[in-house]
C-alpha positions in Angstrom: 125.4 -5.5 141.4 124.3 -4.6 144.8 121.5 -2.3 143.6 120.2 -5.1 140.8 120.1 -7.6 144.3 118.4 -4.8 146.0 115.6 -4.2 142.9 115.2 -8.0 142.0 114.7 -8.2 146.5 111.9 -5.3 146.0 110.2 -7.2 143.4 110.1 -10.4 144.6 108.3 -9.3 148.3 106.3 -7.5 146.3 105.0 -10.3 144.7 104.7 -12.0 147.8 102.7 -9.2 149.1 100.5 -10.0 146.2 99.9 -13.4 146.1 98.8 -12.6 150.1 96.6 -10.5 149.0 94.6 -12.2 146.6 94.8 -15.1 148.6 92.4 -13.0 151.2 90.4 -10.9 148.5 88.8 -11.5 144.6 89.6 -9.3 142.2 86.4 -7.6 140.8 86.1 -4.5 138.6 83.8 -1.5 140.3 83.0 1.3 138.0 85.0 -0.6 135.5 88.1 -0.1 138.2 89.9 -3.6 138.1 92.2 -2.4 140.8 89.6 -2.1 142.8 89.4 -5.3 145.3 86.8 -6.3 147.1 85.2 -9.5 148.6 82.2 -10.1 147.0 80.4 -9.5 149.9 81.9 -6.4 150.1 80.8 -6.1 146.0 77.6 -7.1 147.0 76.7 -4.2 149.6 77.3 -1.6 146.7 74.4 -2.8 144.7 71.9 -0.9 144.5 69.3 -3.7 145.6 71.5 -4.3 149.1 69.1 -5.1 151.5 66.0 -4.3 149.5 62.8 -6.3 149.0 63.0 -8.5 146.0 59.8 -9.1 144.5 58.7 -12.0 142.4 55.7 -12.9 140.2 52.2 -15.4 141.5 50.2 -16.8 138.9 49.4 -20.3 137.6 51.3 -23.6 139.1 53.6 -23.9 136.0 55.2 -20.9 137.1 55.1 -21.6 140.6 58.9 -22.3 141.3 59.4 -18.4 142.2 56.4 -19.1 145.1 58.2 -22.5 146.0 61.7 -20.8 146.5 60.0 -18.6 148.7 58.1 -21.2 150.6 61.2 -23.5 150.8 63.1 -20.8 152.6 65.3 -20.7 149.6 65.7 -17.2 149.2 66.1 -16.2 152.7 69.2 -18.9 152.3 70.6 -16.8 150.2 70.1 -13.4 152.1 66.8 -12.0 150.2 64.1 -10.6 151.1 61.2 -11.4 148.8 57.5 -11.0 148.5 54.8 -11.7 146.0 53.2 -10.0 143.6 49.7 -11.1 142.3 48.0 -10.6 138.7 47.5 -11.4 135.2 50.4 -10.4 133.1 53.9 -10.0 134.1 55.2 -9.1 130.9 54.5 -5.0 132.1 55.4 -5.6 135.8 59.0 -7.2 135.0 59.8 -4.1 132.4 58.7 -1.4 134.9 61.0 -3.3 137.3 57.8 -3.5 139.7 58.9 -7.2 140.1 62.2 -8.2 139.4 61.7 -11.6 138.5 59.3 -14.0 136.9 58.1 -17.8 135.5 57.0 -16.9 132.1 56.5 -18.7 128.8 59.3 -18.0 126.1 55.8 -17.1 123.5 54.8 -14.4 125.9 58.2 -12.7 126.8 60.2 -12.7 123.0 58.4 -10.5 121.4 58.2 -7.7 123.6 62.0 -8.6 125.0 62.9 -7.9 121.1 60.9 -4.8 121.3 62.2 -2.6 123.8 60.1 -4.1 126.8 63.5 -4.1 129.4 63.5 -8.0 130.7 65.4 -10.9 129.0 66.0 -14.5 130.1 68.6 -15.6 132.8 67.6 -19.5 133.2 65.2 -22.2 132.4 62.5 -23.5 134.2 60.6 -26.5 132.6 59.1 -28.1 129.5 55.3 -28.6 127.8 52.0 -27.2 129.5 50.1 -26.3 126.4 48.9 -28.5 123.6 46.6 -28.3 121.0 43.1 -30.2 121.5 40.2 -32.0 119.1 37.0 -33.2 119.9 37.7 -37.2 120.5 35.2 -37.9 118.0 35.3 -35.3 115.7 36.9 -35.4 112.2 39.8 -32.8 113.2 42.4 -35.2 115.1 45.4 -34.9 112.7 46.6 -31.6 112.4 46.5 -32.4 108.2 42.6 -32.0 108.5 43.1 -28.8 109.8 44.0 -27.4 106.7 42.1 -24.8 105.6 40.0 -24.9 109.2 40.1 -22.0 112.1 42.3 -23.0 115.1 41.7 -21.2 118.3 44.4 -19.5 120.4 42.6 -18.2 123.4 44.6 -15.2 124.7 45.1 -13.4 120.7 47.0 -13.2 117.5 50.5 -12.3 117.9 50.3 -13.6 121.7 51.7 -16.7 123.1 49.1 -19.1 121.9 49.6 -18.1 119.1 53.1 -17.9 118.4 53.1 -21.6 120.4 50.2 -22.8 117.7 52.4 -21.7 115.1 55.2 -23.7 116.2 53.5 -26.7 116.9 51.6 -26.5 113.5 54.8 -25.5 111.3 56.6 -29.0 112.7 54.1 -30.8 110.9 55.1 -28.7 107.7 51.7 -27.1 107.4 51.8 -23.2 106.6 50.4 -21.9 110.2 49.7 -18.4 108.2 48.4 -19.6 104.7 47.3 -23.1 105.2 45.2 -22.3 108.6 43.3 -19.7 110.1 43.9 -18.7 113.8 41.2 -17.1 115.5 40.7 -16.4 118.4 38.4 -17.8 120.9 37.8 -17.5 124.7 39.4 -20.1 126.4 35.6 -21.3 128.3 34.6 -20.9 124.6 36.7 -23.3 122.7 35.2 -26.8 123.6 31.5 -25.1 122.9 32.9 -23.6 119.2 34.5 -27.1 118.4 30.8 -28.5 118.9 29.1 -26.0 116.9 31.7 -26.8 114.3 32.9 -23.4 114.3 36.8 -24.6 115.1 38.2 -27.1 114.4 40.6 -27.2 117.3 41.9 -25.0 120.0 45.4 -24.9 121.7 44.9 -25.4 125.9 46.3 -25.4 128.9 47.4 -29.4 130.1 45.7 -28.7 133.2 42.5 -27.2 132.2 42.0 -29.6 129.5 42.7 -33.2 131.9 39.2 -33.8 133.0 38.1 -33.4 129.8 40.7 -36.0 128.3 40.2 -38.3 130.8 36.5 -38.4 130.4 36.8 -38.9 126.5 35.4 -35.4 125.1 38.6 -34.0 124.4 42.1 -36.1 122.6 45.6 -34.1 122.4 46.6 -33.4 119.1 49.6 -32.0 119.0 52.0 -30.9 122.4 54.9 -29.4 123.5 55.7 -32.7 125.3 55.8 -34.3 122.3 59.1 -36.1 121.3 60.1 -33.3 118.9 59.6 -30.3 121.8 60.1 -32.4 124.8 64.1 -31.5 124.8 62.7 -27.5 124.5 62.0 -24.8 127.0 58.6 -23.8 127.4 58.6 -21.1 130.4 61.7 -19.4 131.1 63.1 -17.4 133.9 63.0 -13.8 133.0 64.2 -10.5 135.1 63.9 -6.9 134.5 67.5 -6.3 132.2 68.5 -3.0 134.2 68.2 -4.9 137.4 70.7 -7.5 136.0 73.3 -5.0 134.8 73.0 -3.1 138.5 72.8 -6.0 141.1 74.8 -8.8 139.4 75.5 -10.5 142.6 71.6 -10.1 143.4 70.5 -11.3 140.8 72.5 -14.7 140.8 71.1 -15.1 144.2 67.3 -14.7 143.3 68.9 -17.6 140.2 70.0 -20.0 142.3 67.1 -20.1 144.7 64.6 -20.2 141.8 67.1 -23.3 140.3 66.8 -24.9 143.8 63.2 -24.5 143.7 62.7 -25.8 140.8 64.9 -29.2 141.2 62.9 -29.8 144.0 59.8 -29.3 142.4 61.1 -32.6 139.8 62.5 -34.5 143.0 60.0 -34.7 144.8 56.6 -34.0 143.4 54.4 -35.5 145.5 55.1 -33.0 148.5 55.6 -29.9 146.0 52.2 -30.5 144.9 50.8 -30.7 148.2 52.5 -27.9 148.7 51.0 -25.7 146.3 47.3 -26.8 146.9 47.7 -25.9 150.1 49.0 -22.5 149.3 46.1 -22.1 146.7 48.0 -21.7 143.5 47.0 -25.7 142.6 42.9 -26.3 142.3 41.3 -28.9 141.0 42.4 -32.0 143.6 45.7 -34.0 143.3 45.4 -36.5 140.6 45.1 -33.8 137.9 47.4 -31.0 139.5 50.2 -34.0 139.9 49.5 -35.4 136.1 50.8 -31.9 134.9 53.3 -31.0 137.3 55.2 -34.4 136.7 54.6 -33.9 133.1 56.8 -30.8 133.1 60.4 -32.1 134.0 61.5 -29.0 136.1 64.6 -27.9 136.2 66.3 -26.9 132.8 70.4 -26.3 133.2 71.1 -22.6 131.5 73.1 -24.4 128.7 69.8 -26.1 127.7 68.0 -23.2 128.1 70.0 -21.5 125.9 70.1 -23.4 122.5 66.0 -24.1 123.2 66.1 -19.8 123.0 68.6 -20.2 119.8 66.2 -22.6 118.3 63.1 -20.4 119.4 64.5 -17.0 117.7 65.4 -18.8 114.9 62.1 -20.5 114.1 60.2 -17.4 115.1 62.3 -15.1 112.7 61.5 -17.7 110.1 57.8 -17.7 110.7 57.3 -14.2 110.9 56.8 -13.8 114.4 59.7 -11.4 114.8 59.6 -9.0 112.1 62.6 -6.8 113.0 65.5 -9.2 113.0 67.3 -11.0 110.5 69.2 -13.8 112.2 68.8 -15.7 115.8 72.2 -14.0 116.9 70.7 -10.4 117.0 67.6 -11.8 119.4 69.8 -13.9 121.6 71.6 -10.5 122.2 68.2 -9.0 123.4 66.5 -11.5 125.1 69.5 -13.4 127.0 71.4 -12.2 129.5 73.3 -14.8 131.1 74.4 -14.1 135.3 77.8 -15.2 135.9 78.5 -17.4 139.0 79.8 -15.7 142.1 80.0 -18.6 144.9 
């Protein structure tokens, strides 16, 4: 009896001595060691991107929310170091891990995602900023009289204008592959070709085509803020995949500051905007730049983000846009890799 009180006396500090110390310390696996315990801050010095420059992708003010985090101070609230990197594609940049994280459009980053390229999606950032555009007085304003007519997408077949110009034209139920011809056009070009009747309509950027709306040339057809897309991601967050799997805790840092970024971008627009022309990413004068940036609602929660990339994969696998899968659940397994919260 006394040697039963003595073991059940043993166990029960033990557990004590537990509780203590997991009151003081998370349980995290290293290695794939759960008894390893560490704090995460503690976690977070093993990465392999401790204390290393982050570096994050500059281009066009719909993707801006990167450039914003870093202007904000956002970043350097949560402990990073971070520059910018300049150019015209990150698709190569973000799978060479020469910048770990990017704004991108989900018709840019899929395909490649799906084929090898090593990036997926972590978060959302915001809807519409492309739509396809007729001459106001032309006979092409429905996208039923475009039936058997050429359709420009700017930047190529099998790229994002493309696979979004497929998309929108599919909604309508018209066979983008059999019923219309997409050609492409240079962007300059398109307005030009729809004169000379060579197009019949060309898919744009929102901000390049405002003066020409506003001044009665141009009238949107079809969007990606329409009612129908206007719940859906258009540009997605997107990091290099190995620098996920390495630098978890990173990783959700570079997230969250991004997420803050991009809230405050849809709160308060009139200073982000301000912002951003005085940084030089936003031309063209305020009026137009603050027309499309309010346009976007910034700021999409993962969840959201997630069924829009379920839908996506699903609607591309149907349409022929990705060719090696079979069903949405294979590409959501390449393409998203969620970051689990750590605060």
């Amino acid at each position: 009896m006394k040697n039963l009180k003595r073991i059940i006396s043993i166990v029960m500090l033990a557990m004590v001595f537990g509780l203590v110390a997991c009151s003081t310390k998370d349980t995290v696996e290293v290695d794939g060691n759960s008894d390893s315990q560490l704090t995460w801050e503690e976690r977070w010095e093993k990465e392999p991107f401790y204390g290393k420059t982050i570096t994050y992708w500059i281009q066009d003010p719909c993707q801006s929310g990167p450039r914003v985090a870093d202007l904000m101070g956002y970043f350097k609230e949560e402990g990073l170091t971070v520059e910018g990197l300049k150019g015209k594609s990150y698709t190569e940049p973000l799978g060479t891990n020469k910048c770990q994280v990017a704004v991108g459009h989900i018709a840019t980053l899929m395909v490649p995602s799906t084929n090898g390229v090593d990036l997926s999606f972590v978060g959302g950032a915001h809807h519409g900023c492309k739509s396809l555009y007729a001459l106001a007085d032309g006979n092409f304003t429905t996208t039923e009289s475009w039936k058997g007519q050429k359709v420009a997408v700017p930047n190529g077949i099998g790229a994002s204008d493309y696979n979004i110009t497929a998309c929108l034209i599919d909604a309508d139920g018209i066979d983008p592959i059999n019923e219309v011809e997409l050609v492409q056009v240079d962007n300059g070009a398109c307005v030009q070709a729809m004169g000379n009747g060579e197009i019949a309509a060309a898919i744009l950027g929102d901000g390049f085509a405002y003066n020409m709306v506003k001044d009665g040339k141009l009238v949107r057809v079809r969007s990606l803020l329409d009612d129908d897309f206007k719940g859906k991601t258009c540009c997605v967050i997107a990091m290099n995949t190995t620098f996920i799997k390495e630098n978890p805790i990173t990783a959700r840092k570079v997230l969250d500051a991004i997420n803050k970024a991009h809230d405050y971008m849809r709160e308060y627009p009139t200073e982000s905007v301000n912002m951003l022309i005085d940084d030089g990413i936003m031309t063209g004068g305020f009026e137009k730049n603050f027309a499309v940036h309010t346009s976007l609602n910034f700021g999409i929660k993962e969840n959201d983000n997630e069924k829009s990339l379920y839908q996506y994969a699903k609607d591309y696998i149907r349409l022929g846009l990705l060719t090696k899968y079979k069903n949405a659940d294979d590409v959501m397994k390449k393409v998203w890799t969620p970051i689990p919260e750590y605060k």
